[in-house]
N, CA and C atoms as an extended XYZ file, in Angstrom:
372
Properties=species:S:1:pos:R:3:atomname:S:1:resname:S:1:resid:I:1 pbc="F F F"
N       177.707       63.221       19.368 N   UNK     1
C       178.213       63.072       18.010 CA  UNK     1
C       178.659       61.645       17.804 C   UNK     1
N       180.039       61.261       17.667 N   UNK     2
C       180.980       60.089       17.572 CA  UNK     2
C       180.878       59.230       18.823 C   UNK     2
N       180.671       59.957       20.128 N   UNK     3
C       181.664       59.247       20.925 CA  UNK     3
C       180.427       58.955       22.192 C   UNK     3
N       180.439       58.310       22.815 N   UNK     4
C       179.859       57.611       24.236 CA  UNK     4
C       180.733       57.548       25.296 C   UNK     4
N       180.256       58.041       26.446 N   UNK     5
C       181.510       57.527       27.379 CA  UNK     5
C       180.400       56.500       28.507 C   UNK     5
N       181.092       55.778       28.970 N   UNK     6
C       180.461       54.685       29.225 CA  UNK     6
C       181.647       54.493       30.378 C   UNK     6
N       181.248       54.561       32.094 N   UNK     7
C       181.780       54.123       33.013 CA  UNK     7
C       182.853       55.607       33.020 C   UNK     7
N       184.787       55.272       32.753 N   UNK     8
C       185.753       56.232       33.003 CA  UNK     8
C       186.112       55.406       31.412 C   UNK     8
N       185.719       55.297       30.347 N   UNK     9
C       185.802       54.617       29.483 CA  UNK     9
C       185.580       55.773       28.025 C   UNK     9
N       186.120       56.079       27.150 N   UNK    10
C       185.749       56.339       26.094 CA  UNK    10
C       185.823       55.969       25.126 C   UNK    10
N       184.149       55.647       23.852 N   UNK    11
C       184.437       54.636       22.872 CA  UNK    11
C       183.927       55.876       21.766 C   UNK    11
N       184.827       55.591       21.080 N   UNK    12
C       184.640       56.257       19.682 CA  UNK    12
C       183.580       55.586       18.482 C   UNK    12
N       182.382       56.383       17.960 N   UNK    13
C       182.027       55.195       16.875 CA  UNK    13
C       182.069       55.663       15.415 C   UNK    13
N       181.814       55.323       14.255 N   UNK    14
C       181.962       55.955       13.278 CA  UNK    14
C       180.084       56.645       13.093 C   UNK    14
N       180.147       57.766       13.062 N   UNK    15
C       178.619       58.624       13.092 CA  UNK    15
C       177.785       57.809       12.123 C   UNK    15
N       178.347       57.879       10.768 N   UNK    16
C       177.428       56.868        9.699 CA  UNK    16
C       177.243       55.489        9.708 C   UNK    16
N       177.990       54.501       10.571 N   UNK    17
C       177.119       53.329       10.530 CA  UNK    17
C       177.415       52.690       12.128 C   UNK    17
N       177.562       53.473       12.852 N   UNK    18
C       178.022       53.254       14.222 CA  UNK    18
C       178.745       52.042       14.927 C   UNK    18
N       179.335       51.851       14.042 N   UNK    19
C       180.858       50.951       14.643 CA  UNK    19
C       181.885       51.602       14.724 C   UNK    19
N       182.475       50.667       15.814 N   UNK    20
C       183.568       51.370       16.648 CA  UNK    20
C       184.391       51.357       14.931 C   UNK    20
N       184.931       52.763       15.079 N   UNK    21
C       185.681       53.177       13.811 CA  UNK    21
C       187.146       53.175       14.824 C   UNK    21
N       187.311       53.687       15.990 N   UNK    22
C       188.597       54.084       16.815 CA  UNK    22
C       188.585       53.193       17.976 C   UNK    22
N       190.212       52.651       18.266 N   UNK    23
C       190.298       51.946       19.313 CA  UNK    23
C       189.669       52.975       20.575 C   UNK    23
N       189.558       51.851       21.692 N   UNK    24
C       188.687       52.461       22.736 CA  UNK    24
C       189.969       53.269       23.314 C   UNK    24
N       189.565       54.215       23.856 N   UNK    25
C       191.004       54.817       24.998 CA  UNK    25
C       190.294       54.487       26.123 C   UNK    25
N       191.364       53.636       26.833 N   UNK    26
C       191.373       52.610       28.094 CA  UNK    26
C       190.920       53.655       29.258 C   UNK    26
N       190.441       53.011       30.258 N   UNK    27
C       189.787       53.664       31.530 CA  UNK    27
C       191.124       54.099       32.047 C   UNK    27
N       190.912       55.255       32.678 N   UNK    28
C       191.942       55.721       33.509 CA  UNK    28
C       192.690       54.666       34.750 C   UNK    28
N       193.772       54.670       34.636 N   UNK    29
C       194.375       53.992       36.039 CA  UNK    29
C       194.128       54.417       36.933 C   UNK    29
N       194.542       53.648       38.126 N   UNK    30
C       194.891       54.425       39.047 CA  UNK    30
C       196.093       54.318       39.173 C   UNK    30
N       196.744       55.308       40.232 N   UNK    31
C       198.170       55.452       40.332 CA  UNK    31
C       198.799       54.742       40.554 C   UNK    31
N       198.404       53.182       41.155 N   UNK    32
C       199.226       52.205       41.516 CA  UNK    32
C       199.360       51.318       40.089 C   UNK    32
N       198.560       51.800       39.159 N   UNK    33
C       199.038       50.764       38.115 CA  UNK    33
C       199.737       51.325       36.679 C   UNK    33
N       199.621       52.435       36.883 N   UNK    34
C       200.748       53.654       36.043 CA  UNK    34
C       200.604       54.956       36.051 C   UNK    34
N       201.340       55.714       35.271 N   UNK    35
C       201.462       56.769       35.895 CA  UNK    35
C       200.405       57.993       35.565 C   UNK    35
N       200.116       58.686       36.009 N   UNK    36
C       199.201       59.898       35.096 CA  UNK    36
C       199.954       60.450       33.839 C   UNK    36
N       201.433       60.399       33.986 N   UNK    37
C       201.810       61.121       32.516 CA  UNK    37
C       201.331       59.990       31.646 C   UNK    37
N       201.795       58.903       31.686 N   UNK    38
C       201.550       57.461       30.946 CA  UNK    38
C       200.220       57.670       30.140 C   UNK    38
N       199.490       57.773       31.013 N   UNK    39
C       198.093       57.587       30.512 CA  UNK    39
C       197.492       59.263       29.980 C   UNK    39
N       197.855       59.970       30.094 N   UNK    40
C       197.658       61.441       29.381 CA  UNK    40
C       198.716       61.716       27.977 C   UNK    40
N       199.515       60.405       27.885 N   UNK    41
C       200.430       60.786       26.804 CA  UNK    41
C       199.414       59.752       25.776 C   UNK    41
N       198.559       58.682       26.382 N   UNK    42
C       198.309       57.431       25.288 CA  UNK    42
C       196.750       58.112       25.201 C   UNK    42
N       196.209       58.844       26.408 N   UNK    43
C       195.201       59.813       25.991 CA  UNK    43
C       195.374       60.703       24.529 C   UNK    43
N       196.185       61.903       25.177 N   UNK    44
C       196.873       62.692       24.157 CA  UNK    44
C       196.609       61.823       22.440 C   UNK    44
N       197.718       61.033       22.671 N   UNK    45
C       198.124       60.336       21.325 CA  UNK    45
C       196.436       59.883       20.195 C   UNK    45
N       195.783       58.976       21.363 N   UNK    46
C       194.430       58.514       21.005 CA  UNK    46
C       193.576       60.327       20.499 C   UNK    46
N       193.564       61.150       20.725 N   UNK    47
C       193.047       62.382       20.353 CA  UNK    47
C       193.319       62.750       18.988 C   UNK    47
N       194.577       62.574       18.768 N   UNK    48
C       195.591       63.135       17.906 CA  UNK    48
C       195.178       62.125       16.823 C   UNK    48
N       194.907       60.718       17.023 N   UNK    49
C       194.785       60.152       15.519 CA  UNK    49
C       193.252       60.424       15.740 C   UNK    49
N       192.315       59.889       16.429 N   UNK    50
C       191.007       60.494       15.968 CA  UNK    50
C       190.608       62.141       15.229 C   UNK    50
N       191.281       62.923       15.719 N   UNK    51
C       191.218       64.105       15.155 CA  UNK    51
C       192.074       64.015       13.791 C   UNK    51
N       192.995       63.101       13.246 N   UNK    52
C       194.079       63.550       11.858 CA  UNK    52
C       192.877       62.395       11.326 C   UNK    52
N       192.005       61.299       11.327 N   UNK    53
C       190.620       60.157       10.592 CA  UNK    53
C       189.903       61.509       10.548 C   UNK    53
N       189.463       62.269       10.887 N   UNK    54
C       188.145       63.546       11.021 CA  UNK    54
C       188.910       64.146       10.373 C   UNK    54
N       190.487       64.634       10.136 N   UNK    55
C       190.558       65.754        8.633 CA  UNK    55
C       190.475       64.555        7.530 C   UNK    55
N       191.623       63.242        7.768 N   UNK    56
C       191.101       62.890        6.454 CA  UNK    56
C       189.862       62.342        5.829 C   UNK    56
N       188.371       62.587        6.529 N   UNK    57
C       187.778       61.921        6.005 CA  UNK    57
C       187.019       63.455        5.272 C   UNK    57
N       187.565       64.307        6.078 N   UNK    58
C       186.785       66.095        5.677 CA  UNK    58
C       187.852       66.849        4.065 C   UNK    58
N       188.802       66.156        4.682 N   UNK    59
C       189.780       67.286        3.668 CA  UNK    59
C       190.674       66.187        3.165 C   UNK    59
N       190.544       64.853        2.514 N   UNK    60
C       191.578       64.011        2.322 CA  UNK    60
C       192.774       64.320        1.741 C   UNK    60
N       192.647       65.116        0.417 N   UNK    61
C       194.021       65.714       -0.500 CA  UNK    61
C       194.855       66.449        0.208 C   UNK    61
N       194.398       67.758        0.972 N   UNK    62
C       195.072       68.573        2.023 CA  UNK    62
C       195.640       67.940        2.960 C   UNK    62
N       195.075       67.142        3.665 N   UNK    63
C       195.428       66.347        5.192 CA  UNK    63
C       196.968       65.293        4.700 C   UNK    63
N       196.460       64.736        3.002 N   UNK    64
C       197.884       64.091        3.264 CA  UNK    64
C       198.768       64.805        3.007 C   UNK    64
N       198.441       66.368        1.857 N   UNK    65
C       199.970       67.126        1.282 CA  UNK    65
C       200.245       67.706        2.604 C   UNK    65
N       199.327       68.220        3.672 N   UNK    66
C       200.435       68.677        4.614 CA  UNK    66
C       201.227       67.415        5.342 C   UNK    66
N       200.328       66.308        5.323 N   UNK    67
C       201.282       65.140        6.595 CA  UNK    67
C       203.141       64.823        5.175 C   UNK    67
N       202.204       64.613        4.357 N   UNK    68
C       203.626       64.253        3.335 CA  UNK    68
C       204.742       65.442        3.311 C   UNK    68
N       204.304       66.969        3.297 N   UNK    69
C       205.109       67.733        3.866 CA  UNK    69
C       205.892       67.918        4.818 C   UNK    69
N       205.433       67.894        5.862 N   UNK    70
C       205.423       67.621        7.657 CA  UNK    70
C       206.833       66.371        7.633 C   UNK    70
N       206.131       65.510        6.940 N   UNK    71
C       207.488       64.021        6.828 CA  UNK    71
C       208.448       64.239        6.265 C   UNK    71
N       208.580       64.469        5.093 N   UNK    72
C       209.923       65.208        4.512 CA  UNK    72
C       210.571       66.079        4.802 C   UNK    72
N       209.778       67.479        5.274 N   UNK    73
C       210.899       68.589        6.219 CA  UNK    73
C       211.394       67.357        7.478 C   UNK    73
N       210.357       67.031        8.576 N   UNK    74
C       211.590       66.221        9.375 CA  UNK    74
C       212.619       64.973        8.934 C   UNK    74
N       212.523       64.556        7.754 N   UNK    75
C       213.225       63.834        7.211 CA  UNK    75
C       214.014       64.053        6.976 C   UNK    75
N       214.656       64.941        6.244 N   UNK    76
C       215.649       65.822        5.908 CA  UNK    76
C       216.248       66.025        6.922 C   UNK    76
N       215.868       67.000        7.688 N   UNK    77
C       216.280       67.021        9.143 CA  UNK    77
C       216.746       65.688       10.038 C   UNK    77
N       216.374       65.012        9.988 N   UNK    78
C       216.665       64.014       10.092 CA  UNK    78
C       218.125       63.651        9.498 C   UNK    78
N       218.156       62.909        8.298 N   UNK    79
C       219.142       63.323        6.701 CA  UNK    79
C       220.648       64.088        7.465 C   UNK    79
N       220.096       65.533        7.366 N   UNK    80
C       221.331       66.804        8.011 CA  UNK    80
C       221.979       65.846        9.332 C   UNK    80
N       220.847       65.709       10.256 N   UNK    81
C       221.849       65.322       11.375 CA  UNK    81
C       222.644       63.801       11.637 C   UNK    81
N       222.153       63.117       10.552 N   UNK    82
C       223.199       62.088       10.453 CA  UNK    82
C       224.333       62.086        9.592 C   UNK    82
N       224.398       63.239        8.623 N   UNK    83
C       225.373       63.564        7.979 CA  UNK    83
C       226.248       64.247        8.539 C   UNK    83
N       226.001       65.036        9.395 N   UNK    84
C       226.687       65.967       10.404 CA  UNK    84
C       227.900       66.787       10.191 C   UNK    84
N       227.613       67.720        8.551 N   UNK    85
C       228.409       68.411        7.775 CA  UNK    85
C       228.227       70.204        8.679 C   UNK    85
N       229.100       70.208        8.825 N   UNK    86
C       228.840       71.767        9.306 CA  UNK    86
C       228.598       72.571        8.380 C   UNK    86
N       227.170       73.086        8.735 N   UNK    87
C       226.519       74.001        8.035 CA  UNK    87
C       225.869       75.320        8.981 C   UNK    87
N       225.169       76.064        8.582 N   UNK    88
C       224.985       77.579        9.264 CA  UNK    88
C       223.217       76.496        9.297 C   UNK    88
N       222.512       77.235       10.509 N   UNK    89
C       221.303       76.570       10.495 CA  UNK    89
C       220.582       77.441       10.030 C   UNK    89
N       220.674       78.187        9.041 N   UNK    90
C       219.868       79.053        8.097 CA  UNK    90
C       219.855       78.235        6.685 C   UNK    90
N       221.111       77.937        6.354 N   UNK    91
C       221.149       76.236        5.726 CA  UNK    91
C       220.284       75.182        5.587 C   UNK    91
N       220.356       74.776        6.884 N   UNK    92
C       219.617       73.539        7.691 CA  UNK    92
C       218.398       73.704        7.171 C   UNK    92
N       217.657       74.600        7.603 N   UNK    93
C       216.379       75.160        7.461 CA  UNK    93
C       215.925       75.382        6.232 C   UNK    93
N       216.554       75.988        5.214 N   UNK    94
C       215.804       76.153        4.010 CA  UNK    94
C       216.299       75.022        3.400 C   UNK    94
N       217.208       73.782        3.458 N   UNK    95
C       216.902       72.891        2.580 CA  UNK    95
C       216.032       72.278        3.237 C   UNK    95
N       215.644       71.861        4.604 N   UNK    96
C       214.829       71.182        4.671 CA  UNK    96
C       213.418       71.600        4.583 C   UNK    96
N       213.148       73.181        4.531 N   UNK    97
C       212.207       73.284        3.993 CA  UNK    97
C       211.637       73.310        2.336 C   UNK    97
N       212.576       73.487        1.898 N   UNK    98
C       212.072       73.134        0.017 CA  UNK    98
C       212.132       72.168        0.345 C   UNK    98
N       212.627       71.129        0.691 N   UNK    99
C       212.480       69.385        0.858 CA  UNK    99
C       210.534       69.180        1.189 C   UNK    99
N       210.210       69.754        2.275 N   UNK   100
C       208.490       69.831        2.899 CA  UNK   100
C       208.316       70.172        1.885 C   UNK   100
N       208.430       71.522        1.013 N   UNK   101
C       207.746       71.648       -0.018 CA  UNK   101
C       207.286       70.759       -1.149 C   UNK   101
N       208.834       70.715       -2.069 N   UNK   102
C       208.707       69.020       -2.639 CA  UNK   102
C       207.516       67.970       -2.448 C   UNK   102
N       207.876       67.272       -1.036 N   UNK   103
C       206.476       66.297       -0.262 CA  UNK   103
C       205.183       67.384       -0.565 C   UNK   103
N       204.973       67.924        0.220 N   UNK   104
C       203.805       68.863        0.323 CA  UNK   104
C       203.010       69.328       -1.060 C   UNK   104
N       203.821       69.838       -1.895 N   UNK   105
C       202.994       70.420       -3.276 CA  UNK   105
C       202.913       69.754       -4.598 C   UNK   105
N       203.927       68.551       -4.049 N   UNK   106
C       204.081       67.646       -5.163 CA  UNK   106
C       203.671       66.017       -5.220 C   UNK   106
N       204.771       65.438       -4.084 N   UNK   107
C       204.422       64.093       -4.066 CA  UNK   107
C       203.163       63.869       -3.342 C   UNK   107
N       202.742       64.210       -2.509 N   UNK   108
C       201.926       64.172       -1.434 CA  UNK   108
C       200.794       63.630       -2.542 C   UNK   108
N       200.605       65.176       -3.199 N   UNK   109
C       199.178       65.170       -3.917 CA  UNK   109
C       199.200       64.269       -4.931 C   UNK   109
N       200.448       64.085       -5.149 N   UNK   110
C       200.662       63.200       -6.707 CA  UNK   110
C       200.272       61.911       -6.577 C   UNK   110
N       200.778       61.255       -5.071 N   UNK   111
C       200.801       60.037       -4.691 CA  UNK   111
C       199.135       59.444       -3.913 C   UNK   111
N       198.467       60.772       -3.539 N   UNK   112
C       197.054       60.646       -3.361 CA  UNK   112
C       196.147       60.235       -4.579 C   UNK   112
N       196.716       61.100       -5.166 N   UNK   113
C       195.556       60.641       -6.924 CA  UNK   113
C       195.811       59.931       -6.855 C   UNK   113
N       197.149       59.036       -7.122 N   UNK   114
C       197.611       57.528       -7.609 CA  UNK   114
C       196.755       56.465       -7.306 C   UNK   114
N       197.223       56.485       -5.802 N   UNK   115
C       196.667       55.633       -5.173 CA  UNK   115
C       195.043       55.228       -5.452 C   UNK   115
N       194.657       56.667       -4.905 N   UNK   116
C       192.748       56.201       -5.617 CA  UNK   116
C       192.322       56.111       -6.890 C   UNK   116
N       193.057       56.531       -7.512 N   UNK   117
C       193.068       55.934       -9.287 CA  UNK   117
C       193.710       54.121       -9.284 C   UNK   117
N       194.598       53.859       -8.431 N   UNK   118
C       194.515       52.562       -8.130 CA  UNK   118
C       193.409       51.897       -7.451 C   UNK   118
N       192.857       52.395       -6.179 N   UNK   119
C       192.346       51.639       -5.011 CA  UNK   119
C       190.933       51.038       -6.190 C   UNK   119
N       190.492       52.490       -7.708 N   UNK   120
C       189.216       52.276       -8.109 CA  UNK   120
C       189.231       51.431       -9.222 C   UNK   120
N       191.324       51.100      -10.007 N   UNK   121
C       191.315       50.031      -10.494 CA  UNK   121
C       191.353       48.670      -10.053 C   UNK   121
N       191.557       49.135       -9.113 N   UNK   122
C       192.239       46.926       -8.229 CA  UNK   122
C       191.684       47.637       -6.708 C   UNK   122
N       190.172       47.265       -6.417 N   UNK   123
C       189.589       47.438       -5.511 CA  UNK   123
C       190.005       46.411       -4.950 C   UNK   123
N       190.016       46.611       -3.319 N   UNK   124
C       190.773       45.776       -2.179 CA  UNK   124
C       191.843       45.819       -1.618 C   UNK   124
């Protein structure tokens, strides 16, 4: 499909005009030069954005109302615990989930149109 592996090396390319679309994820170490978690976490990570470029290029509107969702519930959360008001965490939880909602059903999508109603007035 996307990807070549070449040596202990994996290069990602973009399928439609075959340039590297994704940084390379680096050859495995060996143990003397870091650790296996090290390199299974920057593995991991490298997966995780190639797979969230493949929803947004499949599902762009969806992919950002859930990430804009996703950001605002932990934001909030976030928010709660620097305020550090004692509350019941049944509390906690449903404001910060109408908060995801908010992001998610509203700005998310709102701020997607925008933008490409911009990007197609002031291309660049």
């Amino acid at each position: 499909s996307g990807s070549a592996i070449s040596g202990s090396a994996i290069s990602l390319s973009c399928p439609s005009c075959r340039r590297q679309a994704y940084p390379e994820l680096p050859p495995r170490p060996s143990l003397q030069q870091a650790s296996l978690c090290s390199y299974m976490l920057r593995a991991s990570t490298h997966r995780l954005i190639v797979w969230y470029n493949a929803r947004l290029t499949a599902a762009p509107y969806s992919t950002k109302a859930v990430g804009t969702g996703v950001t605002y519930t932990f934001s909030d959360l976030t928010a709660q615990a620097i305020e550090a008001e004692p509350r019941a965490v049944g509390e906690r939880v449903e404001r910060a989930l109408k908060f995801g909602a908010v992001g998610g059903l509203w700005v998310g999508p709102l701020l997607t149109h925008w933008f490409n109603f911009m990007e197609r007035m002031l291309p660049g």
